[in-house]
C-alpha positions, 0 to 999 in steps of 0.5 A: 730168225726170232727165238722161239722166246721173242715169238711167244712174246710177240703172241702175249703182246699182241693178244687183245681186243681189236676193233674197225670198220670193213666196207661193205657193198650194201650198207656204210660198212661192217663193224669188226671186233676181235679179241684175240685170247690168252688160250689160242682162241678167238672171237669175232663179233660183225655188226652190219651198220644201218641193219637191226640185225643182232651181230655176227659171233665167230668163234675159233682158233688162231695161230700166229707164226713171224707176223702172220695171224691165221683166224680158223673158224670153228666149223658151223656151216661147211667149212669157213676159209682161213682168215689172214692178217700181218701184224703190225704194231698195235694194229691187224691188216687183212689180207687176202686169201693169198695172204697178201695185202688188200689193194685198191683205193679201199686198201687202208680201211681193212685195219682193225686196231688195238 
């Protein structure tokens, strides 16, 4: 087990800003871009590619606990899931509601890094 110590540094190191490109079914993909706060809050900006749409803000809270972050949306309409991503080194990997790992042959491209 890691020391609580061990735990909030791994928090303050991996605090920051994390950047990539989701798929998407409809367009070239979704930008992300998350920042990941000194207070336990987030903010998530999605920009559709190819769309003249202004992007996506979702703001919230996060938690981290071993190497799972928790993304819990600030309530707008109804109440958004919880989003999961593992830790890695420098980098977030998406995971499914189950909190496991994204499969198939577009598994990789859900990383966002740092």
């Amino acid at each position: 087990h890691l020391s609580i110590r061990r735990q909030r540094q791994m928090c303050i190191r991996d605090r920051g800003t994390y950047k990539g490109v989701f798929p998407a079914a409809d367009c070239p993909g979704i930008e992300i871009e998350l920042t990941l706060h000194n207070d336990n809050t987030y903010t998530m900006n999605s920009s559709y590619m190819d769309r003249s749409e202004e992007p996506i803000q979702q703001t919230g809270n996060y938690t981290v606990k071993g190497n799972l972050l928790t993304l819990r949306a600030k309530v707008g309409i109804g109440l958004p899931a919880p989003e999961y991503y593992k830790v890695e080194e420098n980098r977030l990997r998406r995971l499914n509601a189950k909190k496991q790992p994204i499969t198939g042959e577009l598994a990789d491209q859900y990383v966002l890094t740092k």
